[in-house]
N, C-alpha and C positions, 0 to 999 in steps of 0.2 A: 714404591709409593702408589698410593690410588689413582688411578687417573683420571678420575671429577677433582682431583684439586685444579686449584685455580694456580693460573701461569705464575705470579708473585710467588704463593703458599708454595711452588716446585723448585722457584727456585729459590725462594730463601732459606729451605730445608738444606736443599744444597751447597750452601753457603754458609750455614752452620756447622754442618759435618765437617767442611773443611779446614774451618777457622778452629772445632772443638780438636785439633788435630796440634795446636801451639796452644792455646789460651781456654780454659774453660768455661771460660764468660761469656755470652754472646746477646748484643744488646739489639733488638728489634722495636722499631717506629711501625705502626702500620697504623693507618685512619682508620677512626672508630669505623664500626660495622661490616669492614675489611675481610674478617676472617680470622683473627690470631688465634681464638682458642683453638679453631679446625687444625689450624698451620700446628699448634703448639702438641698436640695430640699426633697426628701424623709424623711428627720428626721422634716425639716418644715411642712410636711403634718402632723405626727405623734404629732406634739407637738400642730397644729390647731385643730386635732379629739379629741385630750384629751383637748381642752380648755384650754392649759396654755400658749396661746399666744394671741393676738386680729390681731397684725399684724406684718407684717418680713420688715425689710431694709437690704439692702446687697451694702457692697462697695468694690470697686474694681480698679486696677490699669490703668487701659485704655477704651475708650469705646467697644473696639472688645470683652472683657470678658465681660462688662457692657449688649450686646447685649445679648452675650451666656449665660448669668443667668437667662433673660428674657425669651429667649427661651426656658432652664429647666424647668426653676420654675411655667412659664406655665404651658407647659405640662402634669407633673406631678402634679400638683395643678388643674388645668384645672378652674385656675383662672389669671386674669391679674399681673404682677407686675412693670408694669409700671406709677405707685403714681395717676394717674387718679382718679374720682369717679369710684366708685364700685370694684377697685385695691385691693388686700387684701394685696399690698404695694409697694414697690418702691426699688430701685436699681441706682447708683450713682457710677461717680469715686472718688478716696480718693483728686484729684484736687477741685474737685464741691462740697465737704465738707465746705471749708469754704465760699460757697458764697450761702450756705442755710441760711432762714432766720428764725427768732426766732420763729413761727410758726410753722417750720419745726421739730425744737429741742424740742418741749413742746410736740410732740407725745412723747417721754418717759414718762414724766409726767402723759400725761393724758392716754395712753393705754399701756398694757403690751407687748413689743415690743422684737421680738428676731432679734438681730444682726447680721448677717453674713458679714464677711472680709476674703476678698480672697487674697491671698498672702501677710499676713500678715507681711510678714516680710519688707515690706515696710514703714510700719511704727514705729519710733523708739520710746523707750523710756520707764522710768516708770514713772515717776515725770516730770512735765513740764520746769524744767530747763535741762535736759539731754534729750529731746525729739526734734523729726521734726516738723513740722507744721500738718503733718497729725497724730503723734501722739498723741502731742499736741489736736488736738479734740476729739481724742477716749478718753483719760484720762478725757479731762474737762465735753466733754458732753455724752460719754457713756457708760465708765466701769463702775461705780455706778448708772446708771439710769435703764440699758436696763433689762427686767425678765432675760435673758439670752443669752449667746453672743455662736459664732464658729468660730474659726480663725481656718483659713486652711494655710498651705503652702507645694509646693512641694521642696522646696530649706531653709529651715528654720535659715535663719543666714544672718547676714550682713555684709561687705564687710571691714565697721567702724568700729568694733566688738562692737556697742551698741547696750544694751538690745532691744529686742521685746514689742512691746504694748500689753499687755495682756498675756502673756507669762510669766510660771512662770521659776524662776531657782535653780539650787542647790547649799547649800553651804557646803563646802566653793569652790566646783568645779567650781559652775559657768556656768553645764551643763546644758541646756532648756529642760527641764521635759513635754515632751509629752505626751497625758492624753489617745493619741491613736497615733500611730508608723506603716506606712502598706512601706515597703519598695520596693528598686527597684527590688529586690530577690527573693520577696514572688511575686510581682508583674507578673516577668519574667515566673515563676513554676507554679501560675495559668493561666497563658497563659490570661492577662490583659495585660502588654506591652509586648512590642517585644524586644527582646536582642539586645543591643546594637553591633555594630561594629563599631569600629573608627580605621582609618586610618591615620598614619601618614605620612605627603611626607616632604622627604629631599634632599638633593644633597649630593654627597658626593666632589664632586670638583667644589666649589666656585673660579672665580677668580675676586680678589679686582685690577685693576689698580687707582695710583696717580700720578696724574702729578703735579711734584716737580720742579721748577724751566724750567731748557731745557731735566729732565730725568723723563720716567716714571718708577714707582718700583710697580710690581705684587706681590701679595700676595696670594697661592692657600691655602685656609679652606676647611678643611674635612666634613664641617657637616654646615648647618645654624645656630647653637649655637652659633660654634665658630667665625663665620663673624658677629655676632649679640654683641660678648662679643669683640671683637677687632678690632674693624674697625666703621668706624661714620655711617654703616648702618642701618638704622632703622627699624623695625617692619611695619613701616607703609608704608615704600619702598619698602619693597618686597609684601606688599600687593598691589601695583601697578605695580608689576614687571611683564611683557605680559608673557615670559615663565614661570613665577610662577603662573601664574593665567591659562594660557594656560593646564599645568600640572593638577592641582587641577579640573580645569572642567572636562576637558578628563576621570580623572580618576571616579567623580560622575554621568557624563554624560553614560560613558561604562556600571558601577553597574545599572543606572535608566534605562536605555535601555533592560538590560539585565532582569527587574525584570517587567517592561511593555510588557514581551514576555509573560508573564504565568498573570502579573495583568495590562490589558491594561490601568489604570484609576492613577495607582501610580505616588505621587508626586515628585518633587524635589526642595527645599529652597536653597539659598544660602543669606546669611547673609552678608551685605556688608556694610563696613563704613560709605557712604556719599554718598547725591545723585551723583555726578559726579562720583564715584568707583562702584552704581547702576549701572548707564546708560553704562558704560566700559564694565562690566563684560555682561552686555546684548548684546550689540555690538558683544560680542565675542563667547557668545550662541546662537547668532543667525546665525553671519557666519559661525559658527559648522553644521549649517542646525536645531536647536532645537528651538521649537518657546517658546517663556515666559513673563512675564508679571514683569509690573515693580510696587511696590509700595513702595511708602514715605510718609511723615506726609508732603508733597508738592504736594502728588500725589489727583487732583480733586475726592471727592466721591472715598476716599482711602479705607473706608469702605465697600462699592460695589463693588470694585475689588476684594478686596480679600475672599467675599461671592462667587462673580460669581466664581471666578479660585477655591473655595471650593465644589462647584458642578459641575466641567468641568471635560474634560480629557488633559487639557493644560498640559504639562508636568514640566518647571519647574516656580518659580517665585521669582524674585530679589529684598529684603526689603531692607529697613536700617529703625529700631529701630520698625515696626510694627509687626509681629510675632516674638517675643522674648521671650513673656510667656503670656500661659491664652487662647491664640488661637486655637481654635478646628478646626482643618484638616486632620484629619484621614489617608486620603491617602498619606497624605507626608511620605515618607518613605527613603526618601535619603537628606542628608544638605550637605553643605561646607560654612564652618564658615572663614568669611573672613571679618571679624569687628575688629576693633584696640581694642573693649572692651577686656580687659586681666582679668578679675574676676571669681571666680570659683562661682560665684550664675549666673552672665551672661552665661557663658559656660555650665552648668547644665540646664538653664532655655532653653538654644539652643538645646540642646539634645532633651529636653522633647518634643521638639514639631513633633520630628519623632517618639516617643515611642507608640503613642497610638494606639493602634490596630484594623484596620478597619474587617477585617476578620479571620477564624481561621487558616488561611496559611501564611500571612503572618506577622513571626513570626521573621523577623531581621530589622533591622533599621542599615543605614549608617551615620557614622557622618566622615567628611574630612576636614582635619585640618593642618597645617605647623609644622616643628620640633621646632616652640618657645620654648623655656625651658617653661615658666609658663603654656602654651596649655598641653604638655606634660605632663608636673606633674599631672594638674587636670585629661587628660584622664587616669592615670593609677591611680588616686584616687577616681574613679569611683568604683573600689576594697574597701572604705570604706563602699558601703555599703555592705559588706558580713564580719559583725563582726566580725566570730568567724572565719575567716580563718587566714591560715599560710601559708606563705610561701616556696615553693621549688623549687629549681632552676636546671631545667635538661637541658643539654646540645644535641641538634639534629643536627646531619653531616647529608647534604645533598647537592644536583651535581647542577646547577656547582658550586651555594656559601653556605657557610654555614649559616644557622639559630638558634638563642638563642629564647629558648619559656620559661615563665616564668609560673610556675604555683600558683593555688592559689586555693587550697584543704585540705580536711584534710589528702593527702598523698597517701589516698588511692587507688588504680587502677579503684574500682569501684566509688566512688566520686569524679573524678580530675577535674580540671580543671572546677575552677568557673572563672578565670580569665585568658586569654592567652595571651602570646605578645610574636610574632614575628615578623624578620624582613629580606628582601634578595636586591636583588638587580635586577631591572626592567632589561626588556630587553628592548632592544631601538624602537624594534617594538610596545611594549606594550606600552610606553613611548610617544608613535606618533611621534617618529624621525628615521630620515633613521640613517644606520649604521656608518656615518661619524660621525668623533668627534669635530664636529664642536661647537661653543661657539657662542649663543647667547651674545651681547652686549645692554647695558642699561647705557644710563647716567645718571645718580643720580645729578651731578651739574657739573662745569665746571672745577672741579678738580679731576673726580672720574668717573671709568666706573665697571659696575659691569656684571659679565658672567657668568650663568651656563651651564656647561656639561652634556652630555646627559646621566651621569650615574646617575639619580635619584633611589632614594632607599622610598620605605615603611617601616612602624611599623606596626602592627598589632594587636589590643585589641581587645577581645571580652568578653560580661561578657554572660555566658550562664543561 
């Protein structure tokens, strides 16, 4: 094996080989930006010198990761895999599975073929009546054909709570038995991702007017939950609301700024709904003065963009549904997640794509996100991955507002704080608004206006 792998990628190769030695399944967890493709290419060289393969197929979720396995498996093979002659194999999305044709399916038969599937949790099922259509072809044409298979994922669950293809589980729990586990924790401690930060922004004086009849009646909310649980606003309203969006930049825009002083090359993503909520939020990073790049599955040679802005020093770039997982861009290191997707495998998969660590300094990642309740839950369940901790709750008085930090240690002074959260209250300079308290207004429809004040408030997570 090479020995720039990383301590995980050495030994989970090795823990594969031995396990493919009873069962030719082998199911690998690794956090996004961790390393699988590297890992998954590496143990395919290992398995071609010893002769127990003839050739590798690997599938995957989009062409952007399609690309990136091509470019690994190269590499480190310093052979093609792109199914050509003289390929020592081929790479596909789990979409273009079903339009291989029977030719393609009889390479199991005829050579001893190792599988790779990348984020596996995409495909559902165990049995062809409780499956997807993509899991549907791993069961009919490759759990029992292939010498031996890798399913990787850094998010390992689905959203349906249907089983995984190839995936085994426990009973009567029900829990998915990983044959190898490298989490976001160990990841963080060998200095492989970067520690997350996630930021939460809220208001704390929402005001709702309705016009009822010949009277309007205002409604002032403490918090974006509560205008979210009592009033007909929606989630995907305030994702088009200018000073909610206005807020949310500023505040990614300030951090990527400030982290471009010492790494002039670092990126910034912002995750947006719909091409029209793209082109909006561009609009408004650019008369910020920041230049950026827009990409969509609308976007011409969407694929060349987002290679070019992966070797530039462009600073940020505005998707909807293109970088969401599988995408290697190292130098992104700051997001603002501004997608209606409300999922905790969407949300994890967002994260992932600032975790991965281009240098040995830069060692934080920003994620910026709304006080949704469900946004919310997920980023303080972020704390799932540090089993074995407990909870304590210390209480910190500080000028001019106070702060609640939660910790998440075994208690102790010298081990605290695997997990932090606090929260204060912006000042208005910070905020990008002068000292008046003036109310932006926003009409929602022809019965409704909706205003925040300039007292925006943060949360603050971090998992160290």
């Amino acid at each position: 094996m090479t020995k720039s792998l990383r301590e995980w990628q050495r030994e989970c190769i090795e823990t594969a080989l031995e396990h493919y030695r009873g069962n030719p399944h082998f199911f690998c967890q690794a956090t996004p930006g961790s390393g699988k493709t590297r890992m998954a290419a590496e143990l395919a060289k290992v398995l071609l010198e010893r002769n127990e393969i003839d050739l590798i197929l690997c599938f995957a979720p989009s062409r952007q990761v399609v690309d990136g396995f091509r470019r690994t498996f190269a590499e480190v093979l310093g052979r093609r895999l792109d199914g050509l002659i003289g390929a020592v194999g081929a790479v596909c999305t789990y979409q273009g599975m079903e339009y291989r044709d029977e030719a393609f399916w009889r390479l199991f038969d005829e050579h001893r073929i190792f599988a790779v599937f990348d984020e596996i949790h995409h495909c559902a099922g165990h049995d062809a009546l409780l499956s997807n259509a993509w899991g549907q072809q791993i069961i009919q044409r490759v759990q029992d054909r292939a010498a031996c298979t890798l399913a990787l994922s850094g998010t390992p669950w689905r959203s349906d709570q249907k089983a995984i293809a190839l995936a085994r589980y426990s009973t009567p729990e029900a829990n998915l038995i990983c044959d190898y586990r490298y989490g976001l924790p160990e990841a963080i401690a060998d200095q492989v991702c970067r520690s997350p930060r996630i930021v939460i922004l809220d208001n704390q004086m929402v005001r709702f007017s309705e016009a009822v009849a010949s009277e309007n009646t205002v409604t002032i909310f403490p918090n974006i939950a509560r205008l979210l649980a009592d009033s007909p606003v929606s989630y995907e309203d305030l994702l088009c609301h200018e000073d909610i969006l206005k807020q949310l930049l500023l505040l990614g825009c300030n951090k990527l700024n400030s982290i471009r002083e010492v790494k002039p090359d670092a990126g910034g993503l912002v995750v947006a709904t719909n091409i029209e909520h793209a082109h909006q939020i561009a609009a408004m990073l650019r008369h910020q003065g920041e230049m950026c790049q827009v990409v969509t599955n609308k976007t011409p040679n969407a694929q060349q963009v987002i290679n070019d802005f992966r070797y530039s020093s462009c600073p940020w770039i505005v998707a909807v549904g293109m970088i969401s997982e599988g995408t290697d861009i190292p130098r992104l290191q700051v997001c603002c997640h501004l997608s209606r997707i409300r999922t905790e495998l969407y949300y994890r998969q967002v994260l992932g794509r600032i975790l991965r660590r281009s240098t040995t300094t830069d060692n934080e990642a920003w994620l910026y996100v709304l006080a949704e309740p469900t946004l919310q839950q997920f980023s303080e369940r972020v704390a799932d991955d540090l089993p074995d901790s407990h909870a304590v709750l210390s209480l910190v008085r500080g000028a001019p507002s106070d702060s609640v930090s939660y910790e998440f240690g075994s208690g102790d002074a010298e081990s605290r704080s695997d997990l932090e959260i606090g929260f204060g209250l912006m000042h208005p300079d910070q905020a990008g608004h002068s000292s008046s308290a003036s109310l932006k207004d926003f009409v929602i429809g022809p019965a409704y206006e909706l205003s925040f004040s300039q007292h925006y408030r943060t949360q603050l997570l971090r998992v160290c």
